[in-house]
C-alpha positions in Angstrom: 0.0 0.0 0.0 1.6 3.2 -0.9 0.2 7.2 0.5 -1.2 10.5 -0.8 -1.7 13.7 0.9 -4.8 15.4 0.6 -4.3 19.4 -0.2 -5.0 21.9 2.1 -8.4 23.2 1.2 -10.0 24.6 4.3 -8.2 26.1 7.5 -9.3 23.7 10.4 -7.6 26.3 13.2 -7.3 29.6 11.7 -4.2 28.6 9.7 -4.4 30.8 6.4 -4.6 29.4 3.1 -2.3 30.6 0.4 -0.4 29.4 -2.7 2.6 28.8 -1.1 1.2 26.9 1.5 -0.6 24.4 -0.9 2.5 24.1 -2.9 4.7 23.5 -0.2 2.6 20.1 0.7 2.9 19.2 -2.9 6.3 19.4 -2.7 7.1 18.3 1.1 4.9 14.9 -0.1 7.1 14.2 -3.4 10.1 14.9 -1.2 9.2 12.3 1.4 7.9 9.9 -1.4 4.5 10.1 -1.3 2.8 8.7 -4.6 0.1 11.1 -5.3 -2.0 14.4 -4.0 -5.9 15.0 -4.1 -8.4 17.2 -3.6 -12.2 17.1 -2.6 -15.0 18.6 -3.8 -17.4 21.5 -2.7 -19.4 24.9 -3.9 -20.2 25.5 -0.5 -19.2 24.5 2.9 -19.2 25.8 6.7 -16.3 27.5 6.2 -14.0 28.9 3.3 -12.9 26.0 1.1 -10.6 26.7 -1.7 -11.8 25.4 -5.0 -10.3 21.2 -5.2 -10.2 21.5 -9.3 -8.2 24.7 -8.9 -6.0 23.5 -6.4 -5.1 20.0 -7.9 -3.9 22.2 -11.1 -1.9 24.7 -9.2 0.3 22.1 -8.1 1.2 20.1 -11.1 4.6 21.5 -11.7 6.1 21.1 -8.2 4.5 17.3 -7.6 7.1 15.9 -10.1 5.9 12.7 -11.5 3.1 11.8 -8.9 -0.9 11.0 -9.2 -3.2 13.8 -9.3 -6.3 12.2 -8.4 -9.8 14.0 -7.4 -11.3 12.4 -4.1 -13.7 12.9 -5.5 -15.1 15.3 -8.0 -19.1 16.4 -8.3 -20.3 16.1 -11.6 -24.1 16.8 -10.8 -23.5 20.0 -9.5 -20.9 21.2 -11.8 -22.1 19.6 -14.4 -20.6 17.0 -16.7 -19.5 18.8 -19.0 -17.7 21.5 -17.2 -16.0 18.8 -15.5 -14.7 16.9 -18.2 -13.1 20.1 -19.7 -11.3 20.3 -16.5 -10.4 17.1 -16.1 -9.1 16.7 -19.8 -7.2 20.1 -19.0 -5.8 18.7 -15.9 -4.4 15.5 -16.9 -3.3 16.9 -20.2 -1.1 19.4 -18.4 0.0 17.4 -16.3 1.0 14.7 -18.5 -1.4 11.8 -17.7 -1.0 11.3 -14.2 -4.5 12.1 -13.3 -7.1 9.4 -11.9 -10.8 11.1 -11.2 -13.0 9.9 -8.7 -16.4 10.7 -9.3 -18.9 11.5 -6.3 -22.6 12.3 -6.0 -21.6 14.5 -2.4 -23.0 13.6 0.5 -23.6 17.5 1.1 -27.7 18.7 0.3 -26.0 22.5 0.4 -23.9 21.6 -2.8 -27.5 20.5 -4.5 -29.4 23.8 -2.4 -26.4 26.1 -4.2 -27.1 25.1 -7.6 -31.1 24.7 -7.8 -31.1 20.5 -8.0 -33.2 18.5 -5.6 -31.2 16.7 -3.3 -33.3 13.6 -3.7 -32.3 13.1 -7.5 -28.5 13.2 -6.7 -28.0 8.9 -7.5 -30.3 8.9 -10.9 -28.1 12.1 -11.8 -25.1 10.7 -10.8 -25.5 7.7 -13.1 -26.6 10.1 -16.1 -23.5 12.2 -15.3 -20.6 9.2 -15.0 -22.2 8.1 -18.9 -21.9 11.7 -19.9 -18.3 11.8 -18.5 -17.1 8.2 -19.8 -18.9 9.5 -23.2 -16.9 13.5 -23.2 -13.6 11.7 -22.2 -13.1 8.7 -24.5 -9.9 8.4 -25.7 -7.8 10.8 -23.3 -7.3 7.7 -21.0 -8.3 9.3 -18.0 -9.5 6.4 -15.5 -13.0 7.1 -13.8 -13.4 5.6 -10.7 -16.7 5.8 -8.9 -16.8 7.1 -5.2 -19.1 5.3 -2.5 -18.9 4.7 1.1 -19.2 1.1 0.4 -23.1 0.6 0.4 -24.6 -2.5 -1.6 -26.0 0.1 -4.4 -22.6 1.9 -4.3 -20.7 -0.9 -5.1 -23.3 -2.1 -7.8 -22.1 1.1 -9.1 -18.1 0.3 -8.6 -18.7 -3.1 -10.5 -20.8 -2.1 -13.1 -19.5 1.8 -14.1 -16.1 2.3 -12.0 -12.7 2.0 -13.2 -11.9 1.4 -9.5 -13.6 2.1 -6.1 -12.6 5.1 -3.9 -14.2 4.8 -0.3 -13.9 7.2 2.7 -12.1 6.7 5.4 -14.3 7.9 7.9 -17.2 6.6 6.5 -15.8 3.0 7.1 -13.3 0.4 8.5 -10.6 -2.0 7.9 -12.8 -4.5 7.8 -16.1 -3.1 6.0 -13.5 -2.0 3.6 -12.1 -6.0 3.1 -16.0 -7.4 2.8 -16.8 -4.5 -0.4 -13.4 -5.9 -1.7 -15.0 -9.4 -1.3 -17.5 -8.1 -3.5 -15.7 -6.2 -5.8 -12.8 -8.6 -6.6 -9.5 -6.9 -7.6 -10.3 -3.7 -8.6 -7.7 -0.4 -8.1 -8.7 1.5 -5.0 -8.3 3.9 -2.6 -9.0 5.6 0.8 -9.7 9.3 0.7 -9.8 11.5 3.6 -8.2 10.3 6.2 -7.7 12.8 9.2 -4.6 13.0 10.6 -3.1 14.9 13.1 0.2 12.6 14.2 1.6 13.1 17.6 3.1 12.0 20.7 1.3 14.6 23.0 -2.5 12.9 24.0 -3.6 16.3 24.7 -3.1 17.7 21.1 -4.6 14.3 19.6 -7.7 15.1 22.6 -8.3 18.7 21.5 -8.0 18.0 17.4 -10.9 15.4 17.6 -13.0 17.2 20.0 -12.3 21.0 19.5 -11.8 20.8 15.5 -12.7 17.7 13.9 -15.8 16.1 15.9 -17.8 19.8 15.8 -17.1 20.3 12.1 -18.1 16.3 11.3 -21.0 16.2 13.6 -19.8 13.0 15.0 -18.6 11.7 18.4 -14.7 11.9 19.2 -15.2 8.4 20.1 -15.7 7.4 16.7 -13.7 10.0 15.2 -10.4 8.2 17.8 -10.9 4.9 16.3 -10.9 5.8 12.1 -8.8 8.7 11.8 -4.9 8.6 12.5 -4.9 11.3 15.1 -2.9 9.9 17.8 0.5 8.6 18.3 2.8 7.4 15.1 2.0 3.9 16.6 -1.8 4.2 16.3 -1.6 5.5 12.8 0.8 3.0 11.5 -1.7 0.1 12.9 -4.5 1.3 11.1 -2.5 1.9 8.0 -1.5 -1.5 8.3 -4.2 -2.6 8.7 -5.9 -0.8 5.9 -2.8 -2.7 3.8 -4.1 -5.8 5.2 -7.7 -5.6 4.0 -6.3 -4.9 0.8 -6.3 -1.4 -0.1 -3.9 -0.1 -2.3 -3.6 3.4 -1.1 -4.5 5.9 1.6 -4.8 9.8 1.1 -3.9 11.4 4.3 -5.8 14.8 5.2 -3.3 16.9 8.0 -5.6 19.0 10.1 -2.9 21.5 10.3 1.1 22.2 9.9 0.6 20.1 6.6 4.1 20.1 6.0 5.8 18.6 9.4 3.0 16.3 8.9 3.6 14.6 6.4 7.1 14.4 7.2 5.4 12.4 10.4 3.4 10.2 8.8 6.6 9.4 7.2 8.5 8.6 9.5 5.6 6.6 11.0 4.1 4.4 8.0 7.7 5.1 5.3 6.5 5.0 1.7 6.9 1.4 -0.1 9.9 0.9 -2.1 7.6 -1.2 -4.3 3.9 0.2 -4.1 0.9 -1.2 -5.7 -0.4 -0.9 -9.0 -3.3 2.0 -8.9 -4.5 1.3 -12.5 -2.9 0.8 -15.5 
C-alpha cells in the first residue's frame, strides 16, 4: 500500500490558506515519497474551502511525477461537461497522471447552491458518469466511482467504475475488506483520512473534539478509532491494517502544519519501495 496527501483546502484552526502553502505540501509529499496528492470537492461548505479543481492544477509542476487524483469530483452539481473540460485540461497538463473519482456528495448545500433536488442526486449521478465516460473517450483518463461502500454503491463500482474510492471515515478495515470481497480486484483507494500525528494525547484530545468532531458532527469516540490522530503507533496500525484488507492506497488529510505532517506520517508508515499498482 503506498500514501497521498490530501491538499489543504479549508483552514481547520485559523491557519491561512495561500499558494505557497498548498505548494509546499505538494512538494514536502514528493520529497518524502508520497505517490500522489488529491483534492475534494465542494461549492459550498461551513467554512472557506478553496476550490479542489483549482488547487489540484496549481500544483502540477512542483509534484514531479506523482498522481493527481480528485477524491472525489461532483459532476451533478458542476455539471458533466464542465468537468470533463477540466479534467481533460488537468491530466493533459500534467502529462497523464491524473485518476478522477467521481462522487454524488454527501452535502444537500452543494444540490441547495445550484437549484437541483437533493433527492435526484444517484439517478443524476449515473446520467452524469455516462456523460463523463462519453466527453472523455480516448484521453485515457480512468473514472473511478466514489461510495462509502453501500450494496448500491458498489453495484455502481462493479458495473461503471474504473476502480472504487471509499472514505475513510465513513468506514473500517474490515467493512473496507467485505466491499473488496464483492468487488474482486479492482484499483482502489481511501480518501480523507484525518490525521493529526503526535506524541502529546492532549493535542490528539483537542484535534478530535475541539476541531474535527464539531465540524463532522460525529462523536470523538468514533472519530479516535478511524482517523490517524494519535501517536505514530496508532496510525501505523490502522495503516497497516488498511494494507491488510487490501487497499492499495490511503490519502492522508493533516488538520494543520501540513508540512511537518507529512514528514510524520513518514517517519511513522515510510513510503513502499515497491507500491501497488493503482490502474494501469
Amino acid at each position: 500500500m503506498d500514501l497521498g496527501v490530501h491538499l489543504p483546502l479549508l483552514a481547520f484552526a485559523g491557519e491561512p490558506l495561500s499558494a505557497e502553502r498548498v505548494g509546499d505540501v505538494a512538494e514536502t509529499a514528493r520529497e518524502c515519497g508520497f505517490a500522489a496528492l488529491a483534492a475534494n470537492d465542494h461549492l459550498v461548505f461551513q467554512r472557506p474551502w478553496l476550490d479542489g479543481p483549482t488547487a489540484l492544477a496549481s500544483v502540477i509542476e512542483r509534484s514531479g511525477s506523482m498522481t493527481l487524483a480528485t477524491t472525489a469530483s461532483l459532476a451533478v452539481v458542476r455539471g458533466p461537461v464542465a468537468v470533463a473540460k477540466a479534467l481533460a485540461a488537468t491530466d493533459l497538463l500534467s502529462g497523464g497522471r491524473l485518476i478522477a473519482a467521481i462522487g454524488a456528495g454527501s452535502s444537500r448545500h452543494d444540490y441547495e447552491a445550484v437549484g437541483i433536488p437533493f433527492e435526484e442526486r444517484w439517478a443524476r449521478y449515473d446520467e452524469a458518469l455516462k456523460a463523463l465516460r462519453a466527453l472523455l473517450e480516448g484521453t485515457g483518463i480512468p473514472l473511478w466511482v466514489a461510495s462509502w461502500g453501500s450494496k448500491a454503491g458498489l453495484r455502481r463500482v462493479a458495473a461503471a467504475g474504473d476502480g472504487w474510492l471509499a472514505s475513510a471515515y465513513n468506514t473500517t478495515p474490515e467493512r473496507f475488506a467485505a466491499g473488496l470481497t464483492q468487488l474482486g480486484d479492482v484499483p482502489n483507494a481511501l480518501a480523507t483520512m484525518w490525521t493529526w500525528v503526535t506524541d502529546d494525547r492532549a493535542s490528539a484530545e483537542r484535534m478530535l473534539r475541539d476541531v474535527l468532531a464539531p465540524m463532522l458532527g460525529r462523536e470523538p469516540e468514533v472519530l479516535r478509532a478511524t482517523t490517524c490522530i494519535g501517536s505514530p503507533e496508532h496510525c501505523a496500525e490502522l495503516l497497516s491494517r488498511y494494507a491488510q484488507a487490501g487497499c492499495r492506497r490511503v490519502y492522508l488529510w493533516p488538520l494543520g502544519d501540513e508540512r511537518r505532517q507529512v514528514e510524520r506520517i513518514a517517519a511513522a508508515y515510510p513510503p513502499s519501495p515497491d507500491p501497488p499498482i493503482i490502474h494501469d
